[in-house]
Biopython code that builds the backbone (N, CA, C, O; Angstrom):
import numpy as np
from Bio.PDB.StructureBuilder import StructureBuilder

atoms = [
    (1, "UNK", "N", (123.531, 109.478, 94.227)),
    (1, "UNK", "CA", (122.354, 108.863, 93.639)),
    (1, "UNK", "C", (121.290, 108.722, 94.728)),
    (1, "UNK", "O", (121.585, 108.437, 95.889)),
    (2, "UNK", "N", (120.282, 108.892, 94.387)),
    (2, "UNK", "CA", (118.770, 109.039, 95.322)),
    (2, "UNK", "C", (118.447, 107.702, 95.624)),
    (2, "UNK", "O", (118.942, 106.954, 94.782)),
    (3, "UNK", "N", (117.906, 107.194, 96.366)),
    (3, "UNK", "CA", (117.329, 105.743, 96.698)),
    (3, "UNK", "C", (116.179, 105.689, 95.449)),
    (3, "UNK", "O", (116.174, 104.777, 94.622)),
    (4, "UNK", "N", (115.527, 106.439, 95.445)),
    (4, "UNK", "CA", (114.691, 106.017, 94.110)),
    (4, "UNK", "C", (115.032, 105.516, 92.531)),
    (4, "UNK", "O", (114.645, 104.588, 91.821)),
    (5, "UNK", "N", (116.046, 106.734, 92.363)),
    (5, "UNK", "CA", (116.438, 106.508, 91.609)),
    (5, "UNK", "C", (117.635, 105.101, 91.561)),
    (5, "UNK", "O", (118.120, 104.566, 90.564)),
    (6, "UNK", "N", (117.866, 104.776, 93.054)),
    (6, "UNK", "CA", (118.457, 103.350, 92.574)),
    (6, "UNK", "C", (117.185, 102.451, 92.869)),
    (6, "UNK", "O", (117.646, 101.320, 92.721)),
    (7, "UNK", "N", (116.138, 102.338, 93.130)),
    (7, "UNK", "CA", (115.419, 101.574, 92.951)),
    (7, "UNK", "C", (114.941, 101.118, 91.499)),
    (7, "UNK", "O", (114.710, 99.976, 91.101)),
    (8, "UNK", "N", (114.850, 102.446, 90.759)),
    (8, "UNK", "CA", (114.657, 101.976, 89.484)),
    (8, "UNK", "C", (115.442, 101.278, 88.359)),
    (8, "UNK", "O", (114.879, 100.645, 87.467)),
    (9, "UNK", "N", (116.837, 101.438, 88.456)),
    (9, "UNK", "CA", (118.031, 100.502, 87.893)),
    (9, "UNK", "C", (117.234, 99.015, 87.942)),
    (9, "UNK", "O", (116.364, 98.621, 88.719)),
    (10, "UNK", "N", (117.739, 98.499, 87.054)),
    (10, "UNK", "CA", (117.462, 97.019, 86.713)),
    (10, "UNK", "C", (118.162, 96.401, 87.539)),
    (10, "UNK", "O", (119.315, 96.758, 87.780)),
    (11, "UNK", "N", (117.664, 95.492, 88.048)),
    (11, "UNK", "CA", (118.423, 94.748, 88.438)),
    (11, "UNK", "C", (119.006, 93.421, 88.043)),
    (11, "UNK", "O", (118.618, 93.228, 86.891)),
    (12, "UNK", "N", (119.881, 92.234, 88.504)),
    (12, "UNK", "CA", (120.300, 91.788, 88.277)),
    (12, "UNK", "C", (119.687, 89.986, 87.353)),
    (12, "UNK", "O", (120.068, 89.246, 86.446)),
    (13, "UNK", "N", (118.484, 90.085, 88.434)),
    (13, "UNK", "CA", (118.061, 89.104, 88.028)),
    (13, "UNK", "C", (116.586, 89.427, 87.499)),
    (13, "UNK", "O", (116.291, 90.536, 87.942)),
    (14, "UNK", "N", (115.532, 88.901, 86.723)),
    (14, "UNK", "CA", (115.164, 89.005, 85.848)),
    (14, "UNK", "C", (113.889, 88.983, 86.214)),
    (14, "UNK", "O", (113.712, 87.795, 85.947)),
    (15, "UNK", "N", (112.556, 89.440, 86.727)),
    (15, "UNK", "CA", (111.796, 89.925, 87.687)),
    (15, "UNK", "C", (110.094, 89.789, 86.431)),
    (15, "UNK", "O", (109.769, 90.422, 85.427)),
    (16, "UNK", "N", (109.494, 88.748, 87.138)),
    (16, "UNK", "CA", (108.570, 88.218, 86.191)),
    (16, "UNK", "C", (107.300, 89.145, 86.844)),
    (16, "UNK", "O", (107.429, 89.580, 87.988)),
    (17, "UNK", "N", (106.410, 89.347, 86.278)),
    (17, "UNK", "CA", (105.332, 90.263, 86.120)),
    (17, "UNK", "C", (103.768, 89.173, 87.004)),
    (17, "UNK", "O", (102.998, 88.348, 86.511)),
    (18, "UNK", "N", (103.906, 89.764, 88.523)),
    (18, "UNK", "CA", (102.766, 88.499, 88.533)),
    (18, "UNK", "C", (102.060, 89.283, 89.350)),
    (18, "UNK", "O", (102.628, 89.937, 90.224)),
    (19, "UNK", "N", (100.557, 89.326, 89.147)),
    (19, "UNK", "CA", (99.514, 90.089, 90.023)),
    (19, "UNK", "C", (98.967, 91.531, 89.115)),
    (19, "UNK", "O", (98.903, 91.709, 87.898)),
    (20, "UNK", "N", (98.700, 92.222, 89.994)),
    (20, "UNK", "CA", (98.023, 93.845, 89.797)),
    (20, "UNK", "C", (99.346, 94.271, 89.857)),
    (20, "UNK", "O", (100.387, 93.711, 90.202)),
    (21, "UNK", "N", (98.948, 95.941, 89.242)),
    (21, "UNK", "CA", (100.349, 96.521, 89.519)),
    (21, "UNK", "C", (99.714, 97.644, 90.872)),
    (21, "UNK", "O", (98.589, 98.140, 90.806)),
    (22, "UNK", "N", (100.603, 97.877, 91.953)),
    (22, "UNK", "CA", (100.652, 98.530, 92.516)),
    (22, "UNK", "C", (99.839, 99.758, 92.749)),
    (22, "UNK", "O", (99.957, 100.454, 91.741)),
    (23, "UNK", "N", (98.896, 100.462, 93.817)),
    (23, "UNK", "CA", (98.251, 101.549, 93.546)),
    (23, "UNK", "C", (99.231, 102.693, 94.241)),
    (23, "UNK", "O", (98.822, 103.854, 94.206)),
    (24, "UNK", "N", (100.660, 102.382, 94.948)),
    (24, "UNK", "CA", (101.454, 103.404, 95.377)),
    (24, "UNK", "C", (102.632, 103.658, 94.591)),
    (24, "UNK", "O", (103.190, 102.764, 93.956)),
    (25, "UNK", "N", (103.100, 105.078, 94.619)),
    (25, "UNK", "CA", (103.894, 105.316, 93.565)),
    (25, "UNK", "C", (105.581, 104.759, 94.399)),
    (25, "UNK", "O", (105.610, 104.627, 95.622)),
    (26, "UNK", "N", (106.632, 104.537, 93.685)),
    (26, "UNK", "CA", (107.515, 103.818, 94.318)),
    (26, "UNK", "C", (108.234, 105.044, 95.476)),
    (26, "UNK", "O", (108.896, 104.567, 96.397)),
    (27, "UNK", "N", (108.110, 106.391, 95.414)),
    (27, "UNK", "CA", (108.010, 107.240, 96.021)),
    (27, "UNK", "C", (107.582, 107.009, 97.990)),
    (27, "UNK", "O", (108.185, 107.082, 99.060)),
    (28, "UNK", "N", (106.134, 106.696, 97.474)),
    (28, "UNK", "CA", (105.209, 106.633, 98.462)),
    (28, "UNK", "C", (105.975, 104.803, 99.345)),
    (28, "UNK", "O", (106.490, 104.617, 100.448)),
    (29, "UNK", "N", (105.801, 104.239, 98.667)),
    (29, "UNK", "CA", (106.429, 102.810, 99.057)),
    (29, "UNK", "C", (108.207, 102.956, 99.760)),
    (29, "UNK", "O", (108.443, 102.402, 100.834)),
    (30, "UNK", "N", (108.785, 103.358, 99.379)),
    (30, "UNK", "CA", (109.730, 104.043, 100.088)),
    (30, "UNK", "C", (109.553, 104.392, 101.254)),
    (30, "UNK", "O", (109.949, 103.906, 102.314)),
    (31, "UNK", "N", (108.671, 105.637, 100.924)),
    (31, "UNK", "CA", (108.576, 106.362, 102.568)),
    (31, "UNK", "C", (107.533, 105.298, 103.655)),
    (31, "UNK", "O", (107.788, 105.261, 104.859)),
    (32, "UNK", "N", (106.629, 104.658, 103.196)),
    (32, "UNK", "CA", (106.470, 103.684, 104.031)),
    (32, "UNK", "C", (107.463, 102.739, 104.652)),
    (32, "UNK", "O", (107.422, 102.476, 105.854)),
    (33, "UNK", "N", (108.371, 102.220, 103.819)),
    (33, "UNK", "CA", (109.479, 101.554, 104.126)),
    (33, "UNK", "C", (109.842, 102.163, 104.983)),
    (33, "UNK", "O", (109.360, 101.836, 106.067)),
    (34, "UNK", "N", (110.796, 103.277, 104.989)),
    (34, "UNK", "CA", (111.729, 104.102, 106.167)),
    (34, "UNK", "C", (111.041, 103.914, 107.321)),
    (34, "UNK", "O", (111.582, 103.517, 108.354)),
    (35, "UNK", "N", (109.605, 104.233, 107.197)),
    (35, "UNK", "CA", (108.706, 104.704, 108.613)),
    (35, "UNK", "C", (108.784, 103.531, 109.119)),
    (35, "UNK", "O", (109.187, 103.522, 110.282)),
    (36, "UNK", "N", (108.450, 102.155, 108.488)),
    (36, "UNK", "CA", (107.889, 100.996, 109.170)),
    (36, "UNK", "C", (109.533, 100.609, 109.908)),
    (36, "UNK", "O", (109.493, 100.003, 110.979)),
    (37, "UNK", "N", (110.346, 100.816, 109.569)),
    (37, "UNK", "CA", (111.639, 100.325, 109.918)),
    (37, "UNK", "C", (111.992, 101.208, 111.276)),
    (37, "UNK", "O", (112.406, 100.814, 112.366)),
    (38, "UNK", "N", (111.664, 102.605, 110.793)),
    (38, "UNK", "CA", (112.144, 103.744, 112.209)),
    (38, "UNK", "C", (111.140, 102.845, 112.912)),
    (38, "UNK", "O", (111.682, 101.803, 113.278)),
    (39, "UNK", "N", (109.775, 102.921, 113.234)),
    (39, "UNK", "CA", (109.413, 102.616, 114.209)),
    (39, "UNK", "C", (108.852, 101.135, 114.366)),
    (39, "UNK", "O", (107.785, 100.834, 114.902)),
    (40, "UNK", "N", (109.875, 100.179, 113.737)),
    (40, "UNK", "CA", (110.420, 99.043, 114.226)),
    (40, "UNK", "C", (110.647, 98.361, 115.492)),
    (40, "UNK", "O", (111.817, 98.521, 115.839)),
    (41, "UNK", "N", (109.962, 97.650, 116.327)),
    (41, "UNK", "CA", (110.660, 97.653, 117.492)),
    (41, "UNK", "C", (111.273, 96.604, 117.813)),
    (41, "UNK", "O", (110.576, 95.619, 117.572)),
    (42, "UNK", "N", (112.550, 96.278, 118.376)),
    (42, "UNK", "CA", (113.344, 95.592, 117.940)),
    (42, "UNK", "C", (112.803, 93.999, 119.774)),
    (42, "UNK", "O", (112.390, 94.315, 120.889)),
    (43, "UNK", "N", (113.030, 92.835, 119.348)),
    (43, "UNK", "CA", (113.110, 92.191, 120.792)),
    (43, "UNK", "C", (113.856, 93.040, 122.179)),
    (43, "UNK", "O", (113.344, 93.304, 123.267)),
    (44, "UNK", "N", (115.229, 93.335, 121.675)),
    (44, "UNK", "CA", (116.083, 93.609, 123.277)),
    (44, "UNK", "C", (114.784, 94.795, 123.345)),
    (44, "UNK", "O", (114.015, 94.708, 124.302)),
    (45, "UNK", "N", (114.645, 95.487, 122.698)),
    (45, "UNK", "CA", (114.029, 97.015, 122.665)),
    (45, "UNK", "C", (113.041, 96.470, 123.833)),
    (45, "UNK", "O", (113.181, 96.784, 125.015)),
    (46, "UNK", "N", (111.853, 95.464, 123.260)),
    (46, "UNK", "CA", (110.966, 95.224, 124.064)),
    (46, "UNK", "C", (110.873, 94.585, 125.268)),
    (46, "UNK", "O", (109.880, 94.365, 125.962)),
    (47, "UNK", "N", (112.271, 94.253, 125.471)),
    (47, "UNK", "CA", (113.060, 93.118, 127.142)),
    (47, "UNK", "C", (113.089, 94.386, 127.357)),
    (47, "UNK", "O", (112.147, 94.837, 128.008)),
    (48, "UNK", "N", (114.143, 95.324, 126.895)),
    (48, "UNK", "CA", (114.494, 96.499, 128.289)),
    (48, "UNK", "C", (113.344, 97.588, 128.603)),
    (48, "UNK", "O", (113.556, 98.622, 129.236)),
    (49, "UNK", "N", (111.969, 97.168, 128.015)),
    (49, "UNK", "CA", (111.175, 98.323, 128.101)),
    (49, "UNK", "C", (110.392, 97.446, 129.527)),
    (49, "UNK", "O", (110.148, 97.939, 130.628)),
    (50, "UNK", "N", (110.147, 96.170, 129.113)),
    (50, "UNK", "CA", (109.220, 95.599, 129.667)),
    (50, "UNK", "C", (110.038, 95.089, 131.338)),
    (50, "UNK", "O", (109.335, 94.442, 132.114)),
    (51, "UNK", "N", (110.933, 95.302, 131.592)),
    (51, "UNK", "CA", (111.865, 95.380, 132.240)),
    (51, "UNK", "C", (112.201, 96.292, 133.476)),
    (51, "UNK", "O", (112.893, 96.039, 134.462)),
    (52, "UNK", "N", (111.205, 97.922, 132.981)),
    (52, "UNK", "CA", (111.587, 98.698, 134.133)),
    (52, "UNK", "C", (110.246, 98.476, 135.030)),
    (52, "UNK", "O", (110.155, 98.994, 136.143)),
]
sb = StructureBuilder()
sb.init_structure("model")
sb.init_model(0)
sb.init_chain("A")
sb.init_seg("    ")
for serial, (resi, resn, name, xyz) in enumerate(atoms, 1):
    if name == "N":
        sb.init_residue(resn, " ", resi, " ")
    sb.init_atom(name, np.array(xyz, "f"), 0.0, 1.0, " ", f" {name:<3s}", serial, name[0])
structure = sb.get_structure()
């Protein structure tokens, strides 16, 4: 199963409708996700950089 396609499964609890809807497709929101996470930088990350 694709991450998208489990994004779209219902989920468990019951998800109320509040605001605008979205101008990115859940596609696009995804791949932002991945990116913002790969280049994440973590604390130790920034001790052992700031370090040499």
């Amino acid at each position: 199963m694709s991450l998208t396609a489990w994004l779209r499964l219902p989920h468990s609890q019951p998800k109320w409708k509040t605001g605008r809807p979205g101008k990115l497709s859940l596609q696009d929101q995804l791949l932002m996700t991945l990116q913002y996470w790969r280049e994440y930088c973590t604390y130790f990350h920034i001790r052992s950089i700031s370090r040499e």
